[in-house]
C-alpha positions as CSV (number, residue, x, y, z in Angstrom):
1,X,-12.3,-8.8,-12.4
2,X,-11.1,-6.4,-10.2
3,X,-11.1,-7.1,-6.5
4,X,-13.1,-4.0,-5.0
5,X,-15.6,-4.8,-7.4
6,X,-15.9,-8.0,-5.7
7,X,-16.6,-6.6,-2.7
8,X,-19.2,-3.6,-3.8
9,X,-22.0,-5.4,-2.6
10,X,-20.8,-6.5,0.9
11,X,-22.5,-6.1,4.0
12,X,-20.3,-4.3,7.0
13,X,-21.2,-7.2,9.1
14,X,-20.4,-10.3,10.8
15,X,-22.1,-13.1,9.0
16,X,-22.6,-15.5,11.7
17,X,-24.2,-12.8,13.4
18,X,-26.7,-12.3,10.5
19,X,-28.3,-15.9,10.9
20,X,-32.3,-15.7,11.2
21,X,-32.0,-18.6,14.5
22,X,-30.6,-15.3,16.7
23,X,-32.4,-15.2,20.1
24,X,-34.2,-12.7,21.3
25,X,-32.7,-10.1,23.5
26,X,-32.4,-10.8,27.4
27,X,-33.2,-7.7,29.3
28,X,-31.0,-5.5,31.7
29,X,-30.4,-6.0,35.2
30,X,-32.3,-3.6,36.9
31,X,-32.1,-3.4,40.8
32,X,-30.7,-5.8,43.5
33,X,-29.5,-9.5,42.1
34,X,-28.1,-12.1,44.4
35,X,-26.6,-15.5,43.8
36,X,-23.7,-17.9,44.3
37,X,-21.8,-17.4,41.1
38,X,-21.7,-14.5,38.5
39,X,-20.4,-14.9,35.8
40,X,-19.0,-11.6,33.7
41,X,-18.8,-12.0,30.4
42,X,-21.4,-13.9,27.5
43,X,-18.9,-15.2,25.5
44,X,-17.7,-19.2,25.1
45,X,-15.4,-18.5,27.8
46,X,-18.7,-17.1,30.5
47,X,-21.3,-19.5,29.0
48,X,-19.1,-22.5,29.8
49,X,-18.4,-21.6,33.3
50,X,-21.7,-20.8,33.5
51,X,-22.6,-24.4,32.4
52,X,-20.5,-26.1,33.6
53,X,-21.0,-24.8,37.3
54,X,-24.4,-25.6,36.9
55,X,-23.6,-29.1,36.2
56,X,-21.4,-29.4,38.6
57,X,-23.8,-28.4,41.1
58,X,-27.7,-28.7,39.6
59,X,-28.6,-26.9,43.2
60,X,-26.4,-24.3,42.6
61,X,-27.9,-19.7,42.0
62,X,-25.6,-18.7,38.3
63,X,-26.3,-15.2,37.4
64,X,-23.8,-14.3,33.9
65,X,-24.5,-10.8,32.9
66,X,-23.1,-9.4,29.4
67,X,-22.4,-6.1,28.2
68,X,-23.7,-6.2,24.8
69,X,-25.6,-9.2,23.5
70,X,-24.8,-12.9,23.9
71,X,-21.4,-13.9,21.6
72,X,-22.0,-10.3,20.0
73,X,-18.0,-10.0,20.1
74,X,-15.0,-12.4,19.4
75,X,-17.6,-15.6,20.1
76,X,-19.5,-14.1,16.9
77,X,-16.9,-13.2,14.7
78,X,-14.7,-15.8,14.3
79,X,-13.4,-17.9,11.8
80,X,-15.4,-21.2,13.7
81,X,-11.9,-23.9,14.4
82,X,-12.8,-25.3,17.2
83,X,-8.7,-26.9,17.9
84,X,-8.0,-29.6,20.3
85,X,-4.9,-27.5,21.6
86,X,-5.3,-25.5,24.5
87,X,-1.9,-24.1,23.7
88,X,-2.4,-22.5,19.9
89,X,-0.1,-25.2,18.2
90,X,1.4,-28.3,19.4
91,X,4.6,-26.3,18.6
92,X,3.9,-23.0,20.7
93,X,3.2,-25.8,23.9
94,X,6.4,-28.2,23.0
95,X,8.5,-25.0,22.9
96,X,7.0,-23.5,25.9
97,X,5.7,-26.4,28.5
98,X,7.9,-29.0,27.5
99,X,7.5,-31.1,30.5
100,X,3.9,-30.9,30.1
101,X,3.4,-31.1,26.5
102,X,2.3,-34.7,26.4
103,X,0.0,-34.0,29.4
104,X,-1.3,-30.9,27.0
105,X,-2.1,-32.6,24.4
106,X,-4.1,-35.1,26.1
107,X,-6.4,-32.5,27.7
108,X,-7.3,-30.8,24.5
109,X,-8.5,-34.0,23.0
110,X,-10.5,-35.2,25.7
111,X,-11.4,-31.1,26.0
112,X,-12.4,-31.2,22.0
113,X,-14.5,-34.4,23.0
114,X,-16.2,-33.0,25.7
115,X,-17.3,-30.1,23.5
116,X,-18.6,-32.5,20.9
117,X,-20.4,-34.7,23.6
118,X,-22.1,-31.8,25.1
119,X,-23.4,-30.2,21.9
120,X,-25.1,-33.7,21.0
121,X,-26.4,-34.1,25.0
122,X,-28.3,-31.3,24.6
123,X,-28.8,-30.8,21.1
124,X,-27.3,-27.6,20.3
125,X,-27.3,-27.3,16.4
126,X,-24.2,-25.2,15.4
127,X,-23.1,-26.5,12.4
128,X,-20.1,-28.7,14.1
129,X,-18.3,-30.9,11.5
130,X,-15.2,-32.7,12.9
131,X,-13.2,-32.4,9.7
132,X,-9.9,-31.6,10.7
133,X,-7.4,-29.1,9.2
134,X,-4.8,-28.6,7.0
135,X,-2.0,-26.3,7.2
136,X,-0.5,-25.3,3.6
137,X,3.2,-24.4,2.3
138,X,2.6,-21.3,0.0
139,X,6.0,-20.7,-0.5
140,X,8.9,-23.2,-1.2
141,X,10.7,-22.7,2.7
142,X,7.1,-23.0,4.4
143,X,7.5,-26.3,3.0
144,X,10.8,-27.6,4.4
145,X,9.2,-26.6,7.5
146,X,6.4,-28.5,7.4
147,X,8.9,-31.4,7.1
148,X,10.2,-30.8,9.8
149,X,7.0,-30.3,11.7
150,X,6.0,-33.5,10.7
151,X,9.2,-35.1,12.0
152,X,8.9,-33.5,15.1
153,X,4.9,-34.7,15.6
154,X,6.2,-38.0,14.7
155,X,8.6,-38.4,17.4
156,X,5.9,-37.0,19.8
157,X,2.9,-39.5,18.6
158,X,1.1,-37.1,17.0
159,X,-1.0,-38.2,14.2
160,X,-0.4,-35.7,11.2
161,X,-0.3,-36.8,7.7
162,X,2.2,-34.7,5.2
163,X,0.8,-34.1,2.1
164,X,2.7,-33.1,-1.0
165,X,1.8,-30.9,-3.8
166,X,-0.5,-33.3,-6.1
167,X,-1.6,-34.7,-2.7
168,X,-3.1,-31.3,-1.1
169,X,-4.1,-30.1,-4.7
170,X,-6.2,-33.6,-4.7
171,X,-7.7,-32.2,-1.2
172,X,-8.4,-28.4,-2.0
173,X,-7.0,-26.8,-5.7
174,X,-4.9,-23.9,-5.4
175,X,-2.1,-23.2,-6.9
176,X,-0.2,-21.2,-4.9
177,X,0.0,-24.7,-2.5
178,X,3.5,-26.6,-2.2
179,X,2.4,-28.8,0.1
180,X,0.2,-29.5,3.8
181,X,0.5,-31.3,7.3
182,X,-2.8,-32.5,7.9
183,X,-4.6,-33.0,11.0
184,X,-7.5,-35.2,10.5
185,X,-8.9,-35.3,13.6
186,X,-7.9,-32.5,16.3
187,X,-10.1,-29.6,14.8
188,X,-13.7,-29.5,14.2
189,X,-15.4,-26.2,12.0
190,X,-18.8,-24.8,13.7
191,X,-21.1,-22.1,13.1
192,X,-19.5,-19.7,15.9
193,X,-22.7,-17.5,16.4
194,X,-25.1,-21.0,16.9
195,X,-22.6,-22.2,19.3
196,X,-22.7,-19.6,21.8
197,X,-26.8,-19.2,21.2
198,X,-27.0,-23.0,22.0
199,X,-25.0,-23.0,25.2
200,X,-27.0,-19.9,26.1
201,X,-30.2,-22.0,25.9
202,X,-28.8,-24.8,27.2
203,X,-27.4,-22.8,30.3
204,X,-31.1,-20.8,30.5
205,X,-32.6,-24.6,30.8
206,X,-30.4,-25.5,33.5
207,X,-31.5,-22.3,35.6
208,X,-28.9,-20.2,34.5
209,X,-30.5,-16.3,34.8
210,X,-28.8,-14.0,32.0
211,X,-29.0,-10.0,31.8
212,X,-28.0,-8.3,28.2
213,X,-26.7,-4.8,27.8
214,X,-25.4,-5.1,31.7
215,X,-21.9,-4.1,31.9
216,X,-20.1,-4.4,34.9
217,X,-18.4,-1.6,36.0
218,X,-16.9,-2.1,39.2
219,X,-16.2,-4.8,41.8
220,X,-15.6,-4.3,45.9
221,X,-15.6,-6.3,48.5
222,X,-19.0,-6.3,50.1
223,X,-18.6,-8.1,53.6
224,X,-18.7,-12.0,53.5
225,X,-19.6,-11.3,49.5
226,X,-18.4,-9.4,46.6
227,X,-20.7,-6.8,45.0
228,X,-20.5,-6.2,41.0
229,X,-22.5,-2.8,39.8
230,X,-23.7,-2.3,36.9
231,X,-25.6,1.0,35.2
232,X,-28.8,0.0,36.9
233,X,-28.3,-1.9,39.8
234,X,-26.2,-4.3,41.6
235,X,-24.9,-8.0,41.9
236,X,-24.0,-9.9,45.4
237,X,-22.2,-13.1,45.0
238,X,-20.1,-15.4,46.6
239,X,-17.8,-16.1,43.9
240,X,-17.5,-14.1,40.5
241,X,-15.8,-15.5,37.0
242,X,-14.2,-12.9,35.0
243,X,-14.6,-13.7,31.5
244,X,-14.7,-10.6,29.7
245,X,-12.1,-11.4,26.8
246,X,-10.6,-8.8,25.2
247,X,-12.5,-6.1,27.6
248,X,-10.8,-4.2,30.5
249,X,-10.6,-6.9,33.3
250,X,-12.3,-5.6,36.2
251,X,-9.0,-6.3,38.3
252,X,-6.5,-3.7,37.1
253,X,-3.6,-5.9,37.8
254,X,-4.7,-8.5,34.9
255,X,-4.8,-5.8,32.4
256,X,-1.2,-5.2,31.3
257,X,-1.1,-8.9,30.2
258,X,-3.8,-8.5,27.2
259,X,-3.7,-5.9,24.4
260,X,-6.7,-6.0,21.9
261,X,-5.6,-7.2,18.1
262,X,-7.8,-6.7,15.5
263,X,-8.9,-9.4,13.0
264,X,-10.4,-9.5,9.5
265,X,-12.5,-11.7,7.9
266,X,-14.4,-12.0,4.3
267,X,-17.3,-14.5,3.7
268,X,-18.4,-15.1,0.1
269,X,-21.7,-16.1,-1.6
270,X,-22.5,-19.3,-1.8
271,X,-20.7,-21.4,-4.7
272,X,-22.6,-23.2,-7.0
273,X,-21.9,-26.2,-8.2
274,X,-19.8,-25.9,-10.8
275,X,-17.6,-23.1,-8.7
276,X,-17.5,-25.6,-6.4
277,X,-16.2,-28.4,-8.3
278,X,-13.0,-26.5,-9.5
279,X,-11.7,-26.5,-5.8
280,X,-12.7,-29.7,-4.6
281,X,-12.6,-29.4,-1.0
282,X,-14.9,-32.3,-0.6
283,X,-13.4,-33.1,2.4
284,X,-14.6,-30.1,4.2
285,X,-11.3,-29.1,6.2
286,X,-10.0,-26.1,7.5
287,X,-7.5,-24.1,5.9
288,X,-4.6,-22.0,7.2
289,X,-1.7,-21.2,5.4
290,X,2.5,-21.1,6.9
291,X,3.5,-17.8,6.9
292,X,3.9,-15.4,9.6
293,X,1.4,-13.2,8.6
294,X,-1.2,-16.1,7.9
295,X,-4.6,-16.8,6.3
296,X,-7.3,-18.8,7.9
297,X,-10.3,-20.0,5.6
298,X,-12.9,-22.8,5.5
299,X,-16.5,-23.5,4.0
300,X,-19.7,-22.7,5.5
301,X,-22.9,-25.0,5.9
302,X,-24.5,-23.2,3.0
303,X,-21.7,-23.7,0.7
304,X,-19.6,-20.0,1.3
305,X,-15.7,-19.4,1.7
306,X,-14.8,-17.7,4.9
307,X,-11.3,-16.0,4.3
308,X,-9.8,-14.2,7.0
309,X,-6.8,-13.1,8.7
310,X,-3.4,-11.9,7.3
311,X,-3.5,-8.5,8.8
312,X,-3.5,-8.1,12.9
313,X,-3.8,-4.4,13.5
314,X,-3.2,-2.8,17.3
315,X,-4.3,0.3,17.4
316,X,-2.3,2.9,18.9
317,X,-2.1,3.3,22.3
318,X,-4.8,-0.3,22.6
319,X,-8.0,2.2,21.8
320,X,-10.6,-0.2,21.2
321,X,-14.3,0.3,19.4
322,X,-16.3,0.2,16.4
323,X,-14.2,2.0,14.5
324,X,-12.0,-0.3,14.5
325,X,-14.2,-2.8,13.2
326,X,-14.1,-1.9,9.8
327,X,-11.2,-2.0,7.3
328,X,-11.5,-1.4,3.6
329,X,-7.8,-1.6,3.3
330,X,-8.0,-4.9,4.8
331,X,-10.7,-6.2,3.1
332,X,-9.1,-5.3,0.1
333,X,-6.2,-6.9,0.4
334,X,-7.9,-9.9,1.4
335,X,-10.1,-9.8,-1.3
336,X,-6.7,-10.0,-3.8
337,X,-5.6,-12.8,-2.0
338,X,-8.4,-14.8,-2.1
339,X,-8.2,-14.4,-6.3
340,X,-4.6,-15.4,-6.0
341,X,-5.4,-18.6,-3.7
342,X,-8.4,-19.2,-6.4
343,X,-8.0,-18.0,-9.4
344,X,-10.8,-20.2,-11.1
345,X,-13.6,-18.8,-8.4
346,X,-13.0,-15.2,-10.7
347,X,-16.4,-13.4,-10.7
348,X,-17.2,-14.7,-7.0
349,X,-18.5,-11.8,-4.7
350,X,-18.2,-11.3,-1.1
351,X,-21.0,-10.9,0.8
352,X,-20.3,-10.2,4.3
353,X,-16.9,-8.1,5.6
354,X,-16.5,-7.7,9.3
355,X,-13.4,-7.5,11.9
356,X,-13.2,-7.9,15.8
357,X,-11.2,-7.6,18.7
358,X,-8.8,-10.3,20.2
359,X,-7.7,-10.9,23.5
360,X,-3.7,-11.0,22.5
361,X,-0.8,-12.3,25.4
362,X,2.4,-12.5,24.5
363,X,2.7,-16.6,25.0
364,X,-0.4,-16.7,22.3
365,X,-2.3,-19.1,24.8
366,X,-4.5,-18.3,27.8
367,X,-3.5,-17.2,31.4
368,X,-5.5,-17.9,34.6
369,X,-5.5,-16.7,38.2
370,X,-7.4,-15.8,41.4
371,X,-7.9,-12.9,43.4
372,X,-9.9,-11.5,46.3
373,X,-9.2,-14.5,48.6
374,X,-9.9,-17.1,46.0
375,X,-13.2,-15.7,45.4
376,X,-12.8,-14.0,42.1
377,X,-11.1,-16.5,39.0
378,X,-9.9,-15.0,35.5
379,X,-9.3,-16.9,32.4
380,X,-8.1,-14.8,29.7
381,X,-5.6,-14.4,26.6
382,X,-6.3,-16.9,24.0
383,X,-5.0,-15.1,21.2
384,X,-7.4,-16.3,18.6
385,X,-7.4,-19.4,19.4
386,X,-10.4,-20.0,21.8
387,X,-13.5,-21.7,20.3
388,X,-12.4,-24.9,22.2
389,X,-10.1,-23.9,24.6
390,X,-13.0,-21.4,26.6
391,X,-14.1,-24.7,27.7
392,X,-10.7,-25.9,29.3
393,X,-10.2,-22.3,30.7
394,X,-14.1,-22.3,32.4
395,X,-12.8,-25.9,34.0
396,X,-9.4,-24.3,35.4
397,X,-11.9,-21.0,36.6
398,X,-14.3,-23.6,38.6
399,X,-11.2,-25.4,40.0
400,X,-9.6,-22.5,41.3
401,X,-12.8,-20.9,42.8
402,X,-13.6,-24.3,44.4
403,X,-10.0,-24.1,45.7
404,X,-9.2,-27.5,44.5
405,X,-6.3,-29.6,43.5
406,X,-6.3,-30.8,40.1
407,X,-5.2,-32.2,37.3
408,X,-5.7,-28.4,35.2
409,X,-4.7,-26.5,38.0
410,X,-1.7,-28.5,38.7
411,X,0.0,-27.4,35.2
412,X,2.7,-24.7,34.6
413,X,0.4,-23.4,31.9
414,X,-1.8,-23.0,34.9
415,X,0.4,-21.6,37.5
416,X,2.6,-18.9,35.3
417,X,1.8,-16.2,34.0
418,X,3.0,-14.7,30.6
419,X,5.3,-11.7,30.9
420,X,2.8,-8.0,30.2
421,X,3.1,-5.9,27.7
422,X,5.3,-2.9,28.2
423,X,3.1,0.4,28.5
424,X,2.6,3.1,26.4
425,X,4.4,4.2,24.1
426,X,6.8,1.3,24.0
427,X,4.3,-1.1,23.3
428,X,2.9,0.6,20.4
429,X,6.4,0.7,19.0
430,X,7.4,-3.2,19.8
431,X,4.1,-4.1,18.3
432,X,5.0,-2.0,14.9
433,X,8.3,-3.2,15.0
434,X,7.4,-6.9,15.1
435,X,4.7,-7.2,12.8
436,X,7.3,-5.0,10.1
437,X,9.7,-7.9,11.0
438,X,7.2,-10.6,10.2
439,X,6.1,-9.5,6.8
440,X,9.8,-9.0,6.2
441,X,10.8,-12.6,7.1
442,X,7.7,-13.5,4.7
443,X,9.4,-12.3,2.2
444,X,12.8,-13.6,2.8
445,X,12.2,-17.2,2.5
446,X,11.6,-17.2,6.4
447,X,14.9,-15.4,8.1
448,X,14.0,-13.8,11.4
449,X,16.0,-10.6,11.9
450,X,17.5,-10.0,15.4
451,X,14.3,-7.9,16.6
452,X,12.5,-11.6,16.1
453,X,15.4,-13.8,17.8
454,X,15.2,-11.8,20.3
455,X,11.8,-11.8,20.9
456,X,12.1,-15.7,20.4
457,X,14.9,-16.1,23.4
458,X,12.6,-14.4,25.3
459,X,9.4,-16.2,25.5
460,X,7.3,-13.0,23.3
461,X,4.9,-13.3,20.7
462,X,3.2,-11.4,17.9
463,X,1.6,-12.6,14.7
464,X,-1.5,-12.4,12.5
């Protein structure tokens, strides 16, 4: 079958976004608002400080206000891993907070079990399935490394299994696999729509007042306070959280340290049971493969493949918007490499295509920091990686606006900031240049050109 006729049927939309349980809109702000703590931004990273402040203190006025709609962007569209690392990869934290790493690790469990505990407190459905992941060797050097990864958990405590071939085959049937390292416990897969709807409610129930299509467009000093605007009206607060993601921060100064990357993701229609038996997959993990330029991919609720990632396209000059969104190319391309991962699923279709915006730094994990006195606290940067580390990041945010000592804020991870981007043009070109460099180490059993050791002695990063 050819691949495009796989995807002839396809809505140009994000399937999580689709499901029938979406709330109803929130309204505008419209006038004067005042409060104790707004919060800008209505994805995971905004509806967990949101949440979380409220718990912290029932007594206390939360405003969040959202440009759009309620997870409408990267909280919406995403693949649903919900990692225990707060640093994307053991590896990308050992390398880079070595000091700290074992301290790292700790927090994203007891981070990934916070998550879990909240959803069952208040009943949030979402889909959440602690099944763990594995990561595959498609190619004969991705292997070797996995070895070595697995020595190098070892040595650090961490539990990872190594599978071989007729072991991962036994898990999930592909053919192209060589091999997996397979975490068991340290990522769970949710519905990534549900989730943010559920803390929404759950934030609403606590008192929590949320405005829809409000965008914040500027922020002053207002005497004692700080003053937001928005198109119709205005926000006093005490303290504000900036959580806008990929979306111009409202402080200039944070803005060279993100550029948006875009992301692409297929969903098929649900297997049947036959279709479903030639994989296997009974243990329900999450996929992602070893090479630079990488695959992500994992089963719905309902029975459907999810297959994302490979391609991670800046657009020139960091233009962001909805026509960016959509990539036949991509989907494409995807769509042939889903029939190579499965050849035995021939005849499937794909039923949802979509892609989104991610808020790329160049350590791949977030950065925090405070402005305006202490009153104004920014998490941002995750890089793909932020289903469970949002949570972690609205923790550090509360800290720092609290002006407290802790164990988060204590951390170099908290403390230091990446290194920006360089502007315009040159980023553009270093961007181009990397991602060339990547798909040519893919295809040369792994060897990083100088452009990549460079970028390797100097703390950078840039993948898919």
């Amino acid at each position: 079958m050819d691949p495009a006729r796989s995807l002839a049927d396809a809505e140009p939309a994000p399937y999580w976004l689709a499901d029938p349980g979406r709330p109803e809109p929130a309204g505008a702000l419209a006038g004067e608002e005042h409060c104790d703590l707004l919060v800008v931004g209505g994805g995971y990273s905004g509806l967990w400080t949101a949440l979380l402040a409220k718990e912290r203190d029932p007594a206390r006025d939360v405003v969040l206000v959202e440009a759009d709609r309620i997870g409408g962007a990267a909280s919406g569209r995403n693949g649903g891993f919900c990692a225990a690392s707060l640093t994307h990869g053991a590896f990308n934290g050992l390398a880079r907070w070595p000091q700290e790493f074992d301290l790292l690790q700790d927090l994203g469990r007891r981070n990934l079990d916070a998550i879990e505990e909240t959803l069952g407190r208040y009943g949030i459905d979402c889909d959440f399935e602690r099944t763990g992941e594995i990561d595959v060797a498609t190619a004969p050097h991705q292997w070797a490394e996995l070895q070595e990864a697995a020595e190098l958990a070892a040595r650090h405590g961490m539990d990872l299994e190594l599978l071989d071939r007729d072991q991962v085959r036994a898990e999930v049937d592909s053919p192209t696999f060589h091999g997996g390292l397979h975490d068991r416990d340290g990522v769970a897969m949710v519905h990534p729509a549900k989730l943010a709807w559920g803390l929404q409610r759950a934030a609403a129930r606590l008192g929590v007042r949320v405005y829809e299509h409000t965008p914040a467009t500027d922020l002053v000093r207002s005497g004692p306070a700080l003053a937001v605007r928005t198109p119709y009206g205005r926000i006093r607060a005490h303290h504000v959280a900036l959580a806008s993601g990929v979306f111009p921060s409202l402080l200039r100064r944070v803005r060279p340290y993100t550029v948006p990357v875009y992301d692409y993701a297929l969903v098929t229609e649900p297997l049947d049971t036959g279709q479903l038996a030639s994989i296997g997959w009974r243990g329900r993990q999450g996929l992602g493969d070893s090479a630079n330029q990488f695959h992500y991919f994992r089963l719905t609720a309902d029975q459907r493949i999810l297959w994302g990632g490979y391609d991670a396209i800046y657009p020139r000059g960091g233009r962001m918007g909805a026509a960016y969104e959509h990539r036949p190319e991509t989907y494409l391309k995807l769509a042939r490499h889903f029939f190579t991962c499965f050849p035995q699923l021939e005849g499937l279709r794909f039923s949802h295509v979509w892609g989104g915006a991610i808020d790329t730094c160049t350590r791949f994990s977030a950065f925090f920091g405070s402005a305006h006195g202490g009153r104004v606290a920014y998490a941002a940067g995750y890089t793909g990686l932020g289903v469970g580390a949002t949570r972690f990041g609205a923790e550090v945010m509360l800290d720092l606006l609290a002006g407290r000592s802790t164990e988060r804020t204590g951390l170099a991870m908290v403390r230091r900031k990446p290194l920006p981007f360089p502007p315009e043009p040159l980023a553009s070109a270093g961007i181009g240049l990397t991602r060339w460099s990547l798909a040519r180490a893919d295809a040369s059993e792994g060897r990083r050109n100088l452009w990549l050791r460079a970028l390797d002695r100097a703390g950078l990063g840039f993948d898919s």
